[in-house]
C-alpha distance (Angstrom), angle and dihedral (degrees) to the residues before:
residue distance angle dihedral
X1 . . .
X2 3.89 . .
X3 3.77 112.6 .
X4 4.40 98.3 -120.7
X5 3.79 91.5 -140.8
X6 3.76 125.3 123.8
X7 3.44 95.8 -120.3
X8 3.54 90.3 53.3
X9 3.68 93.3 114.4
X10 3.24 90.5 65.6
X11 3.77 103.5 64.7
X12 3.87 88.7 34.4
X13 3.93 90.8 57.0
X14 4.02 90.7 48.5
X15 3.86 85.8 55.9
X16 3.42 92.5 50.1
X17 4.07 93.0 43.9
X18 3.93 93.0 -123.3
X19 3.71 144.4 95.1
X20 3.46 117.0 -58.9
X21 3.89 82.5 -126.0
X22 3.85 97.9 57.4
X23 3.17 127.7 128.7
X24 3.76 88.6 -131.0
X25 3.94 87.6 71.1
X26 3.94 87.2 51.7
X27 3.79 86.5 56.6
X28 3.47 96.3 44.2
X29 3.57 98.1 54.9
X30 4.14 87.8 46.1
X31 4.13 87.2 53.2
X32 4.02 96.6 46.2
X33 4.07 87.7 38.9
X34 3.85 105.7 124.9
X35 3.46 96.5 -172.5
X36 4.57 95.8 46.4
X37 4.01 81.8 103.1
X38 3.84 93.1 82.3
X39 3.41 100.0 47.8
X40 3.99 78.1 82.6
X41 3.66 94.1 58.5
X42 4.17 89.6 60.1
X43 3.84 131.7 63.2
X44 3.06 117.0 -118.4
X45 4.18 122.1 -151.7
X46 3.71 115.6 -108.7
X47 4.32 108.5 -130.4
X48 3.96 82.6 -138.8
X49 4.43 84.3 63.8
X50 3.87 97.6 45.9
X51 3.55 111.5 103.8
X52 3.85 92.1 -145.0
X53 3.99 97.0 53.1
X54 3.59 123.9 113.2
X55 3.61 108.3 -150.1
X56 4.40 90.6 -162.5
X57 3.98 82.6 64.8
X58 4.40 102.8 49.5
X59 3.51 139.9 -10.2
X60 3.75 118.4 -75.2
X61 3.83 97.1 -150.2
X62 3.74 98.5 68.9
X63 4.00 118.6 82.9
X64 4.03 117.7 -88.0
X65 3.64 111.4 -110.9
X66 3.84 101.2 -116.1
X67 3.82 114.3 -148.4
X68 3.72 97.3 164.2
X69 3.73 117.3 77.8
X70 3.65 81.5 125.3
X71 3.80 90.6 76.5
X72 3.96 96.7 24.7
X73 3.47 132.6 -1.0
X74 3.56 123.5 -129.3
X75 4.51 115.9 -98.8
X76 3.57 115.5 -98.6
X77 3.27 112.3 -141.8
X78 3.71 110.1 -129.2
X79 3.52 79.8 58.0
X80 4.26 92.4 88.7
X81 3.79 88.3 45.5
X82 3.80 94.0 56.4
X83 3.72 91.7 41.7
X84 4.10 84.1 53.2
X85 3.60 87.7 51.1
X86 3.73 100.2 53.6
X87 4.12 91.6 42.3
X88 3.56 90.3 47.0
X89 4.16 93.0 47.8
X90 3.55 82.9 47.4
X91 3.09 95.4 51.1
X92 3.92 98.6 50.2
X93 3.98 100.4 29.9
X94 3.79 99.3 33.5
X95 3.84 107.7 -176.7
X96 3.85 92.4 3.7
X97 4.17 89.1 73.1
X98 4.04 86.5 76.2
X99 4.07 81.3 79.3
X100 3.93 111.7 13.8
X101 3.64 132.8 68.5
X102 3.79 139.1 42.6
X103 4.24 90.5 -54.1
X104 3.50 113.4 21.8
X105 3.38 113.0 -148.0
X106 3.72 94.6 -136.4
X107 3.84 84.6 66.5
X108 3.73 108.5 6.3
X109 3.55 91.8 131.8
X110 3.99 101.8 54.8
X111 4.04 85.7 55.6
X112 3.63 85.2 75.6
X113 3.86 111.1 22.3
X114 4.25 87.1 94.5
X115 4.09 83.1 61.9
X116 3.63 93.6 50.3
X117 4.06 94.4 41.3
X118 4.14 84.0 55.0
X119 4.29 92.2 61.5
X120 4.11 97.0 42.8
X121 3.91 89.2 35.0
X122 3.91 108.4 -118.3
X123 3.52 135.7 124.7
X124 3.87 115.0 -95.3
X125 3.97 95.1 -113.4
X126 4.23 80.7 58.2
X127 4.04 99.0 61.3
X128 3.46 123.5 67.3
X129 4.12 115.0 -170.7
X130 3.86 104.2 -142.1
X131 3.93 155.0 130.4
X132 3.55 116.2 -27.0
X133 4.10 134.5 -46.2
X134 4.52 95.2 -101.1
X135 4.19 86.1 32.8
X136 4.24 84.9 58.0
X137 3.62 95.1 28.1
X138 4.36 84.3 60.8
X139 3.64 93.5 47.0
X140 3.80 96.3 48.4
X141 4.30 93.3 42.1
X142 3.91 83.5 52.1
X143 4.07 97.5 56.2
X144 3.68 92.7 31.4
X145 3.93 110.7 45.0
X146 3.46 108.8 52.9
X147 3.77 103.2 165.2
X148 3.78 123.4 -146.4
X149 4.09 132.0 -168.7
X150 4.03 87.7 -93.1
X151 3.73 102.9 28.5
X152 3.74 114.2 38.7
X153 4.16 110.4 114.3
X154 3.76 125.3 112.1
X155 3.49 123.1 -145.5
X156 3.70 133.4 -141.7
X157 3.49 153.3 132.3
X158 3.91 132.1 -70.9
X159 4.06 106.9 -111.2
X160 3.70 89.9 21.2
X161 4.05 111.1 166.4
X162 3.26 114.1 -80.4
X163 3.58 97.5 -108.5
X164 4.08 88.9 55.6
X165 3.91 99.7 54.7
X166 3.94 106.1 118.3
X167 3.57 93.8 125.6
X168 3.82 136.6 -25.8
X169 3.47 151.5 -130.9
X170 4.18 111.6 -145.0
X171 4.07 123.0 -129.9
X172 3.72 116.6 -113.5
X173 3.75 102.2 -95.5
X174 3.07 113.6 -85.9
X175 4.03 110.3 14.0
X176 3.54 114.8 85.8
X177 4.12 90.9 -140.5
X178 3.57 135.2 77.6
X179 4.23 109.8 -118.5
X180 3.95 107.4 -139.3
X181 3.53 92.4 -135.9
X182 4.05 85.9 60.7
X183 3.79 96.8 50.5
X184 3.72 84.5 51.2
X185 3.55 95.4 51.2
X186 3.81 96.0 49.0
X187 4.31 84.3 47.0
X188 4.16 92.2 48.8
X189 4.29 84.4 41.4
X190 3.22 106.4 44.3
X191 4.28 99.2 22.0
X192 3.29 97.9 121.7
X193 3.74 105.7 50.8
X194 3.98 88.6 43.4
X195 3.57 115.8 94.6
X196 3.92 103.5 176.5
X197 3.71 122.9 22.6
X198 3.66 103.9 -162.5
X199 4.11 124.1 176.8
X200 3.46 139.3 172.5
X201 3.86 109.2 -104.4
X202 4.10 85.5 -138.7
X203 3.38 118.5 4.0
X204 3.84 117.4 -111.0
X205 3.90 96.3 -141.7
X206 3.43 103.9 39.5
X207 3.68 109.3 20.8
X208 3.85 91.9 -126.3
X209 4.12 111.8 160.7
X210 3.74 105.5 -138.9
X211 3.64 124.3 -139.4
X212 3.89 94.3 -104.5
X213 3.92 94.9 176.7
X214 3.83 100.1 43.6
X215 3.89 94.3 40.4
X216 3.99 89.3 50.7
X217 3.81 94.5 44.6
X218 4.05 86.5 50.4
X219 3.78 94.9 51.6
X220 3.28 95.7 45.4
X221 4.06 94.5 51.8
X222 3.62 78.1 53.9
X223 4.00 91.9 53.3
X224 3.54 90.4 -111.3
X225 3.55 131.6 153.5
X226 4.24 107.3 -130.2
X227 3.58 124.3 -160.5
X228 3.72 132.9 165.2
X229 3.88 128.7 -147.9
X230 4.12 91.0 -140.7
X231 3.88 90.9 -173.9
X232 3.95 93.8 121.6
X233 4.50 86.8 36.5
X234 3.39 108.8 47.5
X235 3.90 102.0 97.3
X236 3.73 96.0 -3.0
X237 4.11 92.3 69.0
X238 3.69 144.7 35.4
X239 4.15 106.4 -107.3
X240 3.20 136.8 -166.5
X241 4.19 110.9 -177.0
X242 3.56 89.3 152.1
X243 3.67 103.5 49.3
X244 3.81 90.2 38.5
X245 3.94 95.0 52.2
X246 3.57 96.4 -121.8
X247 3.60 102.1 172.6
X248 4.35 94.8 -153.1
X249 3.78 137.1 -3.5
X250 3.89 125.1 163.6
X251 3.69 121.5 -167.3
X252 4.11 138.7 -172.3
X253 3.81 118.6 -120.6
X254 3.77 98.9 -150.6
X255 3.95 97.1 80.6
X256 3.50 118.7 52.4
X257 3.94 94.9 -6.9
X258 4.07 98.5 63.9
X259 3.73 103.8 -135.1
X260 3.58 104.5 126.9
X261 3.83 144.8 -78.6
X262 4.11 97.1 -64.4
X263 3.72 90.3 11.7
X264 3.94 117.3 170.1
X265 3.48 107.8 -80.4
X266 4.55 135.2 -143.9
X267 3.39 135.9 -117.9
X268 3.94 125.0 -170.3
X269 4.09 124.2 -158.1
X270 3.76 119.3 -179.0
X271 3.74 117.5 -108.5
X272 4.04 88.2 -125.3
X273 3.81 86.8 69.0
X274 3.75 102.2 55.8
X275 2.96 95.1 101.4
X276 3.85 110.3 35.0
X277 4.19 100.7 39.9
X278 3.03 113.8 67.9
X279 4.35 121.3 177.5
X280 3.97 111.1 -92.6
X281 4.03 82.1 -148.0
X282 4.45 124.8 54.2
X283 3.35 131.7 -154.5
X284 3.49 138.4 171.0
X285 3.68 100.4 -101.0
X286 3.45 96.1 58.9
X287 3.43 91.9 78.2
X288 3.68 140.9 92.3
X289 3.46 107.0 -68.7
X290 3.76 95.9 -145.0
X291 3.99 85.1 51.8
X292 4.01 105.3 36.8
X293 3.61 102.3 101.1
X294 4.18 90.3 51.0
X295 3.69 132.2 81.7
X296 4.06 92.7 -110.6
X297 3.62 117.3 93.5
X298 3.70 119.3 -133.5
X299 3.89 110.9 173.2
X300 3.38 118.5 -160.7
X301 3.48 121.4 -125.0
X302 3.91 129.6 -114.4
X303 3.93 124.0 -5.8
X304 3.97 94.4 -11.6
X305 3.49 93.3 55.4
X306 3.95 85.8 68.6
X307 3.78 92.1 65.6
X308 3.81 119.5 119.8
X309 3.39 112.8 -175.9
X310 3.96 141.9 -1.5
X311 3.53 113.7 -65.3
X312 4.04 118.2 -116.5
X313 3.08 115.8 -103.6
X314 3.73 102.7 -151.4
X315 3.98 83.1 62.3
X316 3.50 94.2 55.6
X317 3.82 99.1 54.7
X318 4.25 90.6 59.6
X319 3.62 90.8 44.8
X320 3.83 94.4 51.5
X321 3.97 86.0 49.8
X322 3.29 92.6 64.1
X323 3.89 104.7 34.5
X324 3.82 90.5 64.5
X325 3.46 88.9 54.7
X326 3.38 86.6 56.8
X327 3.64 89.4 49.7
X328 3.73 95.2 58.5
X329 3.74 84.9 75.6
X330 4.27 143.9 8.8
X331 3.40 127.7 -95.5
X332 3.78 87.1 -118.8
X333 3.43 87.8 64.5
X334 3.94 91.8 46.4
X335 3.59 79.5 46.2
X336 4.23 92.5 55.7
X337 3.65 87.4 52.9
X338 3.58 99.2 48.6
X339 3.13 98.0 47.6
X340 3.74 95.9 50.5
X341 3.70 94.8 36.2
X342 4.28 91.6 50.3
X343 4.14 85.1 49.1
X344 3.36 87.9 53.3
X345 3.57 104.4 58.8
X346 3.50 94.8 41.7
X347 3.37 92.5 55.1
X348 3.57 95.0 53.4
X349 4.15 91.9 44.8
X350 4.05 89.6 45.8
X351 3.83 88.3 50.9
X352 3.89 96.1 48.6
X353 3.86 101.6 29.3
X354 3.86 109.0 25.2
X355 3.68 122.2 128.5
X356 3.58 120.0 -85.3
X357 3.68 120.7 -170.4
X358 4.05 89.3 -160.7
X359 3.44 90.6 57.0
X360 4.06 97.7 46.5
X361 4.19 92.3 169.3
X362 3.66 88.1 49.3
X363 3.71 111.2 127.0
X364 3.86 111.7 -131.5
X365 3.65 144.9 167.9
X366 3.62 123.1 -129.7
X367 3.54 118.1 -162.4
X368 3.65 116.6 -134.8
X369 4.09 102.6 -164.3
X370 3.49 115.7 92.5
X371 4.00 115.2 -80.2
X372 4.05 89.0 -138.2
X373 3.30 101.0 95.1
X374 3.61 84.7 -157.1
X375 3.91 91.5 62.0
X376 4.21 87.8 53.2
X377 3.62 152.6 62.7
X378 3.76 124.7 -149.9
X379 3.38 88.7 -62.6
X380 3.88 124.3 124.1
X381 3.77 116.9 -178.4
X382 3.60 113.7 -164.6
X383 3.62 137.7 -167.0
X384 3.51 129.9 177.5
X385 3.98 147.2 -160.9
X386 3.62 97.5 -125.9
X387 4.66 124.5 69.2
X388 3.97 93.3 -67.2
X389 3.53 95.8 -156.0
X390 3.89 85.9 61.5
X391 3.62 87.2 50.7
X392 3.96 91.0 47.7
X393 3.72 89.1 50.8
X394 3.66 103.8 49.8
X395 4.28 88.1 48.2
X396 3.63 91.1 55.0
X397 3.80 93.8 48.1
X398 3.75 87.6 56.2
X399 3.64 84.3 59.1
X400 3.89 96.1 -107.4
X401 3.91 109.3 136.8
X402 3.84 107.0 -139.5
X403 3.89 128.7 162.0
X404 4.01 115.7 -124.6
X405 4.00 106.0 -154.0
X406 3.64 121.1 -160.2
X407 3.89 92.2 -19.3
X408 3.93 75.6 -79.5
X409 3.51 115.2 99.3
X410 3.97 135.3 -10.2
């Protein structure tokens, strides 16, 4: 079993009787990679078919190197077939697809909400698969904060995405993370005036792994509600919103979860509030389904009770591509790689492009994201002493797919 540490090359190189920035150690890791089987089941970007690539500079036959399932996740490819499948059902059975076939429309999306409970660790009846992340994020701010003359603050990070920023919570000058122990203190401060504590799982800028289970337990000794926008987590971290008592979290599916730019997105509710919250907005589909085309009204309880409408169906089919990918494996194995695979490449960038105060007109990199690896995802954030966007231009020539955020880091 490889040791997931970043200095793992290190000892692996030793074993191997080479530099501990070989190639060889590359290729070992690749050859003892339990998880290099479902690579297969994604495609991959030819360099030749990004619009940035300079084909004077590398060869455009080989496969891109993808560093952005942050933004979008790569296709999987039984995603066309089960696109095919739907069109063709449609095409064949018109209306009478809503409640034949291998997904019903009618109820596509429960078929696969148990898969997608499993990676953001919730029970099924918790997860509802639905609209997009801001669209869920709404309906669960307007049944969860209810703001009264004492307690009516919301609490979140600095540099929050863009859909998150209610209010916020500013970095200690000069650091471009958020300490623990801070967040704490502001929750055990300011406790009682807050009504909804609500964090990034990871954050999107920096890459920095919040404390989930000590930031929940805080707000709710504070008799806070805590919720987590999981866009940048689900799929990228092991979670655990049931165990931790998180009482919401919504997430997109398009990042780390492969289902397409747009792709249908989750929402979570604790099972302790199926009862008590109830959604500040209807709609039809969250209703009994065995009662939703009568005049009765039979809301469901919990998460699916938030529904609005049906669910489309050409969502569902990329989402289900990827989630049983996913279910070839754990995310604590995702997890092992991550962590190992993350540790490697900063070791490599801090032994080529770390600062050295000998060498004062040195370019380097410094890399933002916390070093913990416990305190991360597979995030690196990267900034550097030289023009960035240079930097950011010559990458994507080579036919490496990076982000470039706010002209500040990469």
């Amino acid at each position: 079993t490889l040791n997931p540490k970043p200095l793992a090359p290190k000892g692996i190189s030793a074993s191997l009787g080479c530099s501990p920035t070989s190639a060889e150690v590359a290729s070992y890791l690749d050859k003892h990679d339990k998880l290099r089987h479902l690579r297969e089941k994604f495609l991959v970007p030819r360099i030749a078919d990004l619009p940035p690539s300079d084909l004077s500079l590398v060869d455009g036959t080989k496969d891109c190197i993808y560093l952005v399932g942050n933004s979008l996740g790569l296709q999987p490819k039984m995603a066309r077939k089960y696109l095919d499948e739907e069109l063709e059902k449609w095409a064949k059975m018109g209306v009478h697809g809503h409640e034949k076939g291998l997904r019903p429309w009618a109820w596509a999306e429960n078929t696969i909400e148990n898969l997608m409970a499993n990676i953001v660790g919730a029970k099924t009846e918790e997860v509802a698969l639905m609209n997009g992340l801001t669209v869920n994020l709404h309906l669960l701010l307007l049944s969860f904060y209810k703001p009264t003359a004492t307690r009516h603050k919301i609490l979140l990070e600095d540099k929050a995405f863009p859909s998150d920023h209610v209010s916020k919570e500013q970095l200690v000058p000069g650091e471009e993370t958020l300490r623990t122990e801070d967040i704490l203190e502001v929750i055990e401060k300011e406790g009682d005036s807050i009504a909804v504590v609500m964090f990034s799982g990871v954050q999107y800028y920096t890459g920095q792994l919040f404390n989930m289970a000590a930031i929940t337990e805080a707000g709710h000794r504070k008799g806070c509600y805590v919720g987590f926008d999981c866009a940048h987590a689900a799929g990228n971290v092991e979670l655990r919103l049931h165990d931790w008592g998180v009482d919401f979290a919504c997430w997109c599916s398009y990042k780390y979860l492969n289902s397409g730019a747009g792709g249908i997105a989750g929402a979570f509710v604790h099972e302790k509030h199926k009862d008590t919250i109830k959604p500040a907005l209807l709609g039809w589909w969250g209703h009994d389904l065995n009662t939703r085309f009568q005049a009765k009204s039979e809301l469901l309880s919990g998460v699916s009770g938030f529904r609005l409408s049906n669910q489309p169906i050409l969502l569902i089919c990329p989402l289900q591509a990827s989630l049983e990918v996913f279910h070839m494996t754990s995310m604590q194995a995702i997890r092992r790689k991550s962590l190992l695979l993350t540790g490697y490449l900063e070791y490599l960038i801090q032994h080529y492009y770390s600062e050295d105060p000998n060498q004062p007109h040195k370019p380097h990199v410094r890399i933002i994201t916390p070093l913990d690896p416990e305190q991360r995802g597979c995030q690196l954030s990267l900034c550097f002493s030289v023009p960035i966007r240079k930097i950011f231009e010559e990458i994507q020539k080579r036919g490496v797919t990076v982000i470039l955020k706010y002209s500040a880091c990469i």
